[in-house]
N, C-alpha and C positions, 0 to 999 in steps of 0.2 A: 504494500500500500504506500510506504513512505515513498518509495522507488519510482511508482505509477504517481505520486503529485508532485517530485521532483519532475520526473520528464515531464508532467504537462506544463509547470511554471516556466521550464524551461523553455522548450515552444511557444510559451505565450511570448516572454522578453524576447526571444529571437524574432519572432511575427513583428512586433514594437519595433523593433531594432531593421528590421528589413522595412515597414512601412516608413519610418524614418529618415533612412537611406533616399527611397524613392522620393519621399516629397521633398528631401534636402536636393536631389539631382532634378526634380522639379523647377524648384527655384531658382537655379542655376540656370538652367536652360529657360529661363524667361526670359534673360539677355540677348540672344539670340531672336529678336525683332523681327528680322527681316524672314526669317523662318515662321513662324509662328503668324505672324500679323494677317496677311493676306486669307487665313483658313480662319478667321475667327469668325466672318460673317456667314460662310457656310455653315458651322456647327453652331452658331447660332441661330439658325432657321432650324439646324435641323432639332436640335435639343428645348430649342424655346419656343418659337411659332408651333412647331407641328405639335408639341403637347399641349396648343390651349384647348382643342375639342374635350378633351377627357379631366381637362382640369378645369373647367367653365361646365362639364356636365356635374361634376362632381359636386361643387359649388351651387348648382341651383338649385339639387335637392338638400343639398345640406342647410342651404335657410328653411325651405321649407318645413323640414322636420324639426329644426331647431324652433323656430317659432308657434309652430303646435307644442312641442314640449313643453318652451316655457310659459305658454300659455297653461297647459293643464298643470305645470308644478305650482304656480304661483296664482291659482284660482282662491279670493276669498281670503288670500292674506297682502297681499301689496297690490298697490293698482294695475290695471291691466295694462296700461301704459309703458311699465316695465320689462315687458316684451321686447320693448325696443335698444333698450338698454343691454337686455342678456343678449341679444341678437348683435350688436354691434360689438360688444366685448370678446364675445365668443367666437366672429366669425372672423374679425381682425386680428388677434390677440394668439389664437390657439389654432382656430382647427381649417382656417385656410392655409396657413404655413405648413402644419402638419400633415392634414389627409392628402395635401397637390403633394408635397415631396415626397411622404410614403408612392401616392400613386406614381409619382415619377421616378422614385427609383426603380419603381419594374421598368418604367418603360423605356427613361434613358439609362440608369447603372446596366440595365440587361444588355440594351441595344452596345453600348460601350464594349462591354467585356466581352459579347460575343467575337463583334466587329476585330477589335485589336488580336484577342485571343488567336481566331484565323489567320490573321495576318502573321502571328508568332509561331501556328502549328506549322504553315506552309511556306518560310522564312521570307516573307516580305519586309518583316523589322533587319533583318542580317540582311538582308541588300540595302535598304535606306542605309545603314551603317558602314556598309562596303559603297556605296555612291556620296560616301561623307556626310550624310545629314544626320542630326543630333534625334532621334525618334523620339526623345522627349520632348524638345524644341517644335516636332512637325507633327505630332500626334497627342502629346500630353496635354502641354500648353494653351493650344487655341480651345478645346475641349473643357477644360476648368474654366479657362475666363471666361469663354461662353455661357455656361453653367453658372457662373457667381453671378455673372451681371444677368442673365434670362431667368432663373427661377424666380426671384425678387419682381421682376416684373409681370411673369404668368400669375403669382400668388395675389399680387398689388388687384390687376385685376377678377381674381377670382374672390378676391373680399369684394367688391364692388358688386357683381352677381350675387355672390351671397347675403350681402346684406339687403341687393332691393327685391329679391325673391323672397327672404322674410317677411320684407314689408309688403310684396303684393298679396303673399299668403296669410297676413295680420287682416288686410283690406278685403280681403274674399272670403276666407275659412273661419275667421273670429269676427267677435263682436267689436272690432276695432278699429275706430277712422286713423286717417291716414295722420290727422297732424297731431291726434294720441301718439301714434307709431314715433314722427317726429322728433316730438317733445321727451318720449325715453329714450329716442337714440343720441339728442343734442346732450342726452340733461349731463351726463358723466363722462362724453367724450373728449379725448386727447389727443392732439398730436403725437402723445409718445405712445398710444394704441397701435398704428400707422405704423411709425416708427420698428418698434418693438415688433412686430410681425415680419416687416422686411427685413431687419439683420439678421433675425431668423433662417431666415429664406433665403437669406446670402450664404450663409454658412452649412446649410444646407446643398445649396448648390454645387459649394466647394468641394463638400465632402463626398457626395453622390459620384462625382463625377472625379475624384481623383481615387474611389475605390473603385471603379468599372475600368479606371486606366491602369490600374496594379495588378489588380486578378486578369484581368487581358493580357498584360504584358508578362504577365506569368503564367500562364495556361501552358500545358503539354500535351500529350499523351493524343492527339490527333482529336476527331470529333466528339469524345469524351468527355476530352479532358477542358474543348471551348462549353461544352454545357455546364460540366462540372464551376468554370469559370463565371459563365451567366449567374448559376446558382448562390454562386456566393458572396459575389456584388449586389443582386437582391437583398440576400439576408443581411450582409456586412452594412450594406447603406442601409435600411431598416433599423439595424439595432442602434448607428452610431448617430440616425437622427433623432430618436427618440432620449440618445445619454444628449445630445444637444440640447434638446429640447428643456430638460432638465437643469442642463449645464446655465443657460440663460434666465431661467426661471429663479433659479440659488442666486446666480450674480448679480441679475440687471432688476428683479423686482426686489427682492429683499433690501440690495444695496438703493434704490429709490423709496425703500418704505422708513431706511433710518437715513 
């Protein structure tokens, strides 16, 4: 037993130690401008435009059912009005940054690590490297910043749908006029709401997409080993946006509440 939690600790620091490596050789290769630059607006359509259908459907059932919810929690003890409030906190704050990146790390971490992963089984990364280009620089690079600057803005508008899908589902489904709805969304809102949800969503972005370019650029074992690779870009992005998630909530509220 001792034996079996030494090797797995072991394994884990080496894991640390190797994604460490990578994002250090990351960064390094950001330098590299002229490589990098001209593919960001490609991977930016492709990782940011083409995920808003599923991140804009996500979003307009999610007011939906949130504002029935808080509608039927809060029946009989706070004004109905307060709808508008839970709906703008919740849809800003948590679960448009949350559910668009979970949803998008299936669909970009996936799309990533499959992508690069082939290009590692059938060595198209040892020839970019045998034709001199930095594969970090031409394949890593434009993909992250893509990723940091496009998630933040798919989320930005996916709070916008969610919150007026709330309010059309307040206006239709409840007994609740629209400038009830209003007046609990004005009554408590912040610019650091706003805020707060897109560095979220930056950081999110960063990490989705610089775990689909590690498990990619690591994959083996032929077309196995690129699923096996997909698979664990899902999960890895998944779990590390959720410690994010968390991570932000420790930091940036508590450190705003003293």
């Amino acid at each position: 037993m001792i034996a079996a939690i030494g090797r797995t600790f072991r394994e884990g620091v080496e894991e640390v130690g190797r994604a460490g490596g990578f994002v250090a050789e990351s960064a390094g290769a950001s330098r590299d401008v002229g490589t990098w630059l001209p593919r960001v607006t490609m991977h930016a359509r492709m990782l940011g435009v083409d995920s808003l259908p599923i991140a804009l459907f996500i979003a307009l059932f999610t007011g939906i059912v949130l504002a029935l919810l808080a509608s039927y929690s809060i029946t009989g003890a706070v004004p109905l009005y307060f709808v508008g409030t839970l709906v703008e906190k919740t849809i800003t704050m948590e679960l448009a940054p949350v559910l668009t990146g979970l949803a998008l790390a299936g669909r970009v971490g996936a799309n990533i690590a499959a992508e690069l992963g082939t290009m590692r089984v059938t060595e198209q990364i040892d020839a970019l490297e045998t034709l001199s280009y930095d594969p970090y620089a031409y394949l890593v690079v434009p993909r992250v910043i893509a990723g940091t600057v496009m998630f933040p803005i798919v989320v930005g508008l996916a709070m916008v749908v969610g919150v007026v899908a709330g309010w059309v589902a307040s206006v239709l489904l409840l007994d609740l006029s629209s400038p009830d709805f209003v007046k609990g969304l004005r009554l408590f809102f912040t610019a650091f709401d706003v805020r707060y949800g897109l560095v979220k969503s930056a950081s999110f972005g960063a990490a989705v997409t610089l775990i689909g370019c590690m498990t990619g650029m690591r994959a083996d074992g032929g077309a196995q080993g690129v699923g096996q690779a997909a698979t664990r870009a899902v999960v890895y992005s998944a779990i590390t946006i959720l410690v994010l998630d968390a991570f932000w909530a420790t930091v940036w509220l508590l450190g705003k509440s003293r």
